[in-house]
C-alpha positions in Angstrom: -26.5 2.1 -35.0 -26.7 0.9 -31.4 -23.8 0.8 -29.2 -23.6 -1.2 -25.8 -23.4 2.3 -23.9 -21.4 1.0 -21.3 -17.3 1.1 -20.5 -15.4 -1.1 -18.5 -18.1 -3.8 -18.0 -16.2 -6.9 -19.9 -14.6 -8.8 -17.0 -12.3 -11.3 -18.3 -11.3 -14.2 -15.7 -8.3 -16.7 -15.7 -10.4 -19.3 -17.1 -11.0 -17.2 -20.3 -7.6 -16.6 -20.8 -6.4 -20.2 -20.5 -8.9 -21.3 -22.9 -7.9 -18.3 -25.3 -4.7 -19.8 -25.2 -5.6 -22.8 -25.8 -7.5 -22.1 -29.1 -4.5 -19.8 -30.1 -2.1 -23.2 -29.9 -4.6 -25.2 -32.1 -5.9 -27.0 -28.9 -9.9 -27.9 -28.3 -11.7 -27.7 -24.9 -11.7 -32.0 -25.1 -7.6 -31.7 -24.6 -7.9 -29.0 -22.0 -7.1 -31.2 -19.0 -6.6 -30.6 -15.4 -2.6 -31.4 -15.8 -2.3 -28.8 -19.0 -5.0 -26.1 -17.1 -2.2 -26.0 -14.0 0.4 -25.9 -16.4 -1.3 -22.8 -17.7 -2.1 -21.1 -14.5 1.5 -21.6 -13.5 2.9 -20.2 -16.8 0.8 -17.1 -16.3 1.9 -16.7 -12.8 5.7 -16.5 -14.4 4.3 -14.1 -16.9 3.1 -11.8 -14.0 5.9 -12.2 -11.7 8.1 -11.4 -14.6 6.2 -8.3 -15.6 8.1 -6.6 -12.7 11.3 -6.7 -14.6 10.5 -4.7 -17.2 9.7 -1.4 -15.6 7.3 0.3 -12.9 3.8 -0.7 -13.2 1.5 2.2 -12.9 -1.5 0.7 -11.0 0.8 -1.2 -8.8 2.1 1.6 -7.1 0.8 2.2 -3.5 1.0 5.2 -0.9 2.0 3.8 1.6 2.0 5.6 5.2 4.9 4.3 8.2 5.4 5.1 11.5 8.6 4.3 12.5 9.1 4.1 16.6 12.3 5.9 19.0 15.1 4.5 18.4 13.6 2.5 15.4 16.9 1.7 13.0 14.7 -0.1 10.2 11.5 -0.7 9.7 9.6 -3.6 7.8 7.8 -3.6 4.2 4.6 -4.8 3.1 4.8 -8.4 1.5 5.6 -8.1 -2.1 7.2 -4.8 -2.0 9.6 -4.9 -5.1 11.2 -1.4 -4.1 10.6 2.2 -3.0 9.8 4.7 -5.6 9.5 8.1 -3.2 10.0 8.4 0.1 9.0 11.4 2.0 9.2 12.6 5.8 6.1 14.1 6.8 5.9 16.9 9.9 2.9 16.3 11.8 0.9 18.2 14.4 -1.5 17.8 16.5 -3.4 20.3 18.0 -4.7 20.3 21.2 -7.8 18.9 22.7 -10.7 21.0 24.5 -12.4 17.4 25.6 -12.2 13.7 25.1 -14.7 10.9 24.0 -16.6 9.2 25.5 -16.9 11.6 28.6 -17.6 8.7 30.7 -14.2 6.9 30.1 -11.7 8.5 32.5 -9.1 7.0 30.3 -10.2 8.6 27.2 -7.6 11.3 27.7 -4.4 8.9 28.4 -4.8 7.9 24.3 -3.7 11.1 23.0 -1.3 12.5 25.8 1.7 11.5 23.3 3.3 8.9 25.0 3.4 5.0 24.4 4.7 4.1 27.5 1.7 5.7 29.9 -1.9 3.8 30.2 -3.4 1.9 27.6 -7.2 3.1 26.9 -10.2 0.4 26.1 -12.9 1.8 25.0 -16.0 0.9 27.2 -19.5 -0.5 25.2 -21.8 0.5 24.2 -19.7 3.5 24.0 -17.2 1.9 22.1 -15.2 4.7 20.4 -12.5 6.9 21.1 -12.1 10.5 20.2 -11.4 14.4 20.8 -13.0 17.8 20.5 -11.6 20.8 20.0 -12.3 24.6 20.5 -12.4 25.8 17.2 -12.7 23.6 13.9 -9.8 21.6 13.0 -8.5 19.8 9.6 -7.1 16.6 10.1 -4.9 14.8 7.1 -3.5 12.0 8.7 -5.3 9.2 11.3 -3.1 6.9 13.3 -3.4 4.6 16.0 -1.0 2.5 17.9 -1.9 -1.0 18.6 -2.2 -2.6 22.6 -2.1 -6.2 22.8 -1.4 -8.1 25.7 0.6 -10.8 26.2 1.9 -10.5 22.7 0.7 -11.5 19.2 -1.7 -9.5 17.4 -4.8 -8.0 17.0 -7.1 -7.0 15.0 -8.8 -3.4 14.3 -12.4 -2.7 12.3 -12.5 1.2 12.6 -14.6 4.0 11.3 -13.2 7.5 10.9 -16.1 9.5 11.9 -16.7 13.3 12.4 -19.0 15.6 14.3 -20.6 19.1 14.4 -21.6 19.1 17.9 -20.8 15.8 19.3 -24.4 14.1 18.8 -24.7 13.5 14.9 -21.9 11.5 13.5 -20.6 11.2 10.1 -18.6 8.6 8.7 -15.8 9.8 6.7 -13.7 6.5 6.0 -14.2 3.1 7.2 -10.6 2.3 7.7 -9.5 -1.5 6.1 -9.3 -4.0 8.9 -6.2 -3.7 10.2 -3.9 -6.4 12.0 -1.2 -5.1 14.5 1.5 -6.0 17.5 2.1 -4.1 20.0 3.7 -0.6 19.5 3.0 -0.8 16.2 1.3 2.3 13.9 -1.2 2.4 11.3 -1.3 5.3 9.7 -4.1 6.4 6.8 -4.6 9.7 4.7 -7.5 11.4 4.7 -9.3 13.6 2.5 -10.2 17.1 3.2 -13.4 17.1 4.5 -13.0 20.1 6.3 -12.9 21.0 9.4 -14.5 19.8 12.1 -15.2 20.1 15.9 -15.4 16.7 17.2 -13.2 13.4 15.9 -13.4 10.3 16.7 -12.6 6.5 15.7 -15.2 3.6 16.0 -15.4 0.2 16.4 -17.5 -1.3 13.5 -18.2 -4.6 14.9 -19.5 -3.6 18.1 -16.3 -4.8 20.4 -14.6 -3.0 22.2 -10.9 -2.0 21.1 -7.6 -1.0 23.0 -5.0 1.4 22.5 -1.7 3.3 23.6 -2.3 6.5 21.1 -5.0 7.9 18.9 -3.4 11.0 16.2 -5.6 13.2 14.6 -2.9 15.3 12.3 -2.6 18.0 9.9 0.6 18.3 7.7 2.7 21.3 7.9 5.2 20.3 5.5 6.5 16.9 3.5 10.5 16.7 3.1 12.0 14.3 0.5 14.4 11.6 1.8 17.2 10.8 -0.5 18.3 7.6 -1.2 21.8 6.0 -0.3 23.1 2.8 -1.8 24.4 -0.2 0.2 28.1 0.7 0.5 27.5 4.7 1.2 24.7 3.4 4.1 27.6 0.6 5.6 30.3 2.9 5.7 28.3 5.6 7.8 30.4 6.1 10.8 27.2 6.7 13.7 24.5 4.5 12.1 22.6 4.7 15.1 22.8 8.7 15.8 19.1 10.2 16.4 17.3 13.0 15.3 13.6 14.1 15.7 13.4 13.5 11.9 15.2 11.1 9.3 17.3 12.2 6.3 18.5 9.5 4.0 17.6 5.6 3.9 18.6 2.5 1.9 16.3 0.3 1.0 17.4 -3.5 1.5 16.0 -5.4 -1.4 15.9 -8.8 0.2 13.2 -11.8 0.6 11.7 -9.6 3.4 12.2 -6.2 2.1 13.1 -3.6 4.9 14.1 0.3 5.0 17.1 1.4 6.8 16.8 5.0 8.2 19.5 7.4 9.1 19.4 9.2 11.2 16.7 6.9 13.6 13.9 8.4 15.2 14.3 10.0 18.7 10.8 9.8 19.2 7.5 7.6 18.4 5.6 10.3 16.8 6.9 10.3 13.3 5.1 9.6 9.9 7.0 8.6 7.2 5.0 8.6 3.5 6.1 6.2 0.9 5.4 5.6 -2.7 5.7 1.4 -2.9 5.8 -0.5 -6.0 4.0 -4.0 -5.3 4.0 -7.1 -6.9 1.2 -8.7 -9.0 -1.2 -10.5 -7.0 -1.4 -14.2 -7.4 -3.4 -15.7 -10.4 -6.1 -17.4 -8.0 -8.7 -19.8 -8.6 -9.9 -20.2 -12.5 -13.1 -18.1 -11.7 -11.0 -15.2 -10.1 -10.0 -11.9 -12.6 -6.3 -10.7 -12.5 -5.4 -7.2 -11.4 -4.6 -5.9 -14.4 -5.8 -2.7 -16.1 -7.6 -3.1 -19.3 -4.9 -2.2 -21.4 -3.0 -4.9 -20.3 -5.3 -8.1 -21.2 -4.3 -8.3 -25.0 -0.9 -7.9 -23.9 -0.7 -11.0 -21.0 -3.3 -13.2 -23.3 -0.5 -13.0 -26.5 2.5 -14.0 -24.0 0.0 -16.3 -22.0 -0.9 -18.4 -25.4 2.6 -18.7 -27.0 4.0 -19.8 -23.4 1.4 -22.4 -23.5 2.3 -23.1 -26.8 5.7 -24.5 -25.7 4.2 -26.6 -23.1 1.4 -28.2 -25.0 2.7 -31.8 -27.5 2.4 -31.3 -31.1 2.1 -27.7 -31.8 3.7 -26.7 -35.1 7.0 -24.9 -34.7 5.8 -22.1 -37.3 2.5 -21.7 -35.0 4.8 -21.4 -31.8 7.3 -18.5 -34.0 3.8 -16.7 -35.1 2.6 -16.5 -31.2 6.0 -15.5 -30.2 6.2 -12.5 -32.3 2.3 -11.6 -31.9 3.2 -11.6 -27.6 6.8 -9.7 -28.5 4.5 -6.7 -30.1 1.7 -7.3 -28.0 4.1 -6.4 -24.9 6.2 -3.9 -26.5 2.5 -1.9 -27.5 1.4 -2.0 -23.7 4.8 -1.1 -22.2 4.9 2.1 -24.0 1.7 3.4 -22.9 2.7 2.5 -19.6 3.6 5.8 -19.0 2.0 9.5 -17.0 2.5 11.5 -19.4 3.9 14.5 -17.2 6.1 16.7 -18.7 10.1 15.9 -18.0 12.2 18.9 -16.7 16.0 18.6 -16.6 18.2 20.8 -14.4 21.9 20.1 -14.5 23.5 20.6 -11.2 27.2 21.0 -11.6 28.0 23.1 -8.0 29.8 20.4 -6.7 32.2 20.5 -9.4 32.4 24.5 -9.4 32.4 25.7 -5.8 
C-alpha cells in the first residue's frame, strides 16, 4: 500500500474554508458572490475572535521579554494581548568587559557603561557593529538594546546576534526580528545556550549604521515569580509609587490598550521582566492567506465556520442549519479538550494563614 510519506504538508487557505462552507449549506460555487464571500470572511473573523473566550490557546501563547525603565510605574502590552499568564522577574548580570568593538570607535565603550543618560554610540561603516570581549569565556541568556532616536519618533533595528572565538571569524547565532523602537525604550530577546564565548557582538544586517544608549549581553542568576493583585487590592496600596531595585506584585489592566501595573517601580533602568502573554488570533487576511491555527483546529473552525454561514445564506433548510449546528457544537467541544499539556497537576493546600 503506498502512503503519501509526508506530515503536515496540507495547507488549507481561507478560500477553501469558505467554499467548504458553502457546499456544507447546500450552496454551489455560481451563488458564491463577493457580498456572501465577505459575509463569510467576517463570520470567521467572529469565530476566531471568539475562540479567546473559551479558554487559553496553547499556540497563542508568547514569551515575552520587558524592560521596564527607573521610575517606570506601568509599562505597555503588545497589541492583542488578551492577558498575562506568568509573569516572572528576572536578575540579570553582566559581566565585565576586557575590550570593546569595533576598536576604532572611541564610543564603543559608552554603550555598555550602564547608564542611559551618558553618550549615545553610532556605530561607524563599514564597521557597523557594536560589541565586547571578555577575558575568559562567557554565556550570555539574554540580549538587549536600548533604542536612540533623535528628535523623537522611532526607529528601526535589523540586527544579528553574532559570536566570536578570537575576534576575526564571526558566527551568527540569531538574526534578531526587525525591531521598531522610541527612545529609551528596551528590546529584550532570549537566547539559546550556545556556549560560551570570548567575543559578542550585534550587527547591522542591512549595512546602515545603527545608534544606541546600551548594549546588554546577560546571563540569568535567578527568575522570581511575581504575583498577581486584582484591581481593588492594587488601588488601595497606600505608596503606589515606592521603588525598589526589583518588582514584587503587578495588576494587569485589561483595557483596549492592555498595560501592566508594577509595584513596587523600578529604581533603575536595568531590569528584565519575563512574561508568558496570551495573544489574540491574527486577522483572517486575504482569501489566499492560511489562518494560524494548528492542525487540530481546522475541522473544528470549518464546522462552526459552515453552520454560521448557514444562518446568513437565503433558503437553507432549518433541519440543515440544526444538523451543522450540532456537528460545529461536537466539533468544538472535541478540539477544546485536547487543548490541553498534559503535565501532571500537583495540589498543595496552604492553610498557614488560617493556623499561625
Amino acid at each position: 500500500m503506498a502512503y503519501s510519506g509526508t506530515t503536515n504538508q496540507t495547507k488549507i487557505n481561507v478560500d477553501q474554508l469558505i467554499s467548504y462552507a458553502f457546499r456544507d449549506a447546500g450552496k454551489t460555487a455560481e451563488e458564491m458572490t463577493p457580498e456572501y464571500v465577505n459575509a463569510a470572511r467576517q463570520a470567521l473573523f467572529y469565530i476566531l475572535q471568539n475562540m479567546s473566550n473559551r479558554g487559553v490557546n496553547l499556540w497563542l501563547l508568547e514569551n515575552y521579554l520587558l524592560g521596564p525603565l527607573a521610575n517606570q510605574q506601568w509599562v505597555s502590552l503588545p497589541d492583542g494581548t488578551i492577558d498575562v499568564r506568568e509573569a516572572n522577574w528576572v536578575y540579570v548580570t553582566n559581566y565585565a568587559a576586557s575590550g570593546y568593538l569595533p576598536t576604532s570607535n572611541v564610543n564603543a565603550p559608552v554603550a555598555f557603561d550602564g547608564n542611559l543618560d551618558g553618550h549615545v554610540t553610532t556605530s561607524a561603516s563599514p564597521n557597523n557593529y557594536l560589541g565586547v570581549s571578555y577575558g575568559s569565556a562567557q554565556r550570555v541568556f539574554y540580549v538587549g538594546f536600548n533604542a536612540y532616536v533623535a528628535g523623537g519618533g522611532t526607529s528601526t533595528y535589523n540586527l544579528a546576534y553574532e559570536t566570536s572565538e578570537d575576534g576575526v571569524t564571526w558566527t551568527t547565532q540569531f538574526t534578531l526580528p526587525a525591531t521598531t523602537l522610541s527612545d529609551r525604550e528596551w528590546a529584550y530577546f532570549p537566547i539559546n545556550i550556545t556556549g560560551p564565548h570570548y567575543y559578542y557582538r550585534l550587527r547591522d544586517t542591512t549595512g546602515a549604521t545603527f545608534s544606541v544608549r546600551q548594549i546588554v549581553f546577560s546571563t540569568s542568576q535567578q527568575v522570581i515569580p511575581l504575583a498577581r493583585l486584582n484591581r481593588d487590592d492594587y488601588w488601595n496600596l497606600p505608596n503606589k509609587q515606592f521603588p525598589s531595585n526589583r518588582s514584587l506584585q503587578y495588576w494587569y489592566d485589561r483595557t483596549i490598550d492592555p498595560s501592566m501595573y508594577l509595584w513596587p517601580v523600578p529604581n533603575n533602568d536595568f531590569q528584565l521582566l519575563q512574561l508568558i502573554i496570551e495573544k489574540q488570533m491574527p486577522d483572517v487576511g486575504s482569501l489566499t492567506d492560511e489562518l494560524y491555527l494548528p492542525d487540530r483546529w481546522i475541522g473544528a473552525v470549518q464546522a462552526l465556520l459552515s453552520h454560521k454561514l448557514s444562518i446568513q445564506l437565503p433558503g437553507v433548510d432549518l433541519a440543515r442549519v440544526q444538523y451543522l449546528e450540532a456537528i460545529a457544537k461536537q466539533a468544538e467541544y472535541d478540539a477544546a479538550q485536547e487543548e490541553r499539556d498534559k503535565s501532571p497537576i500537583y495540589f498543595q493546600p496552604n492553610i498557614s494563614y488560617y493556623t499561625r
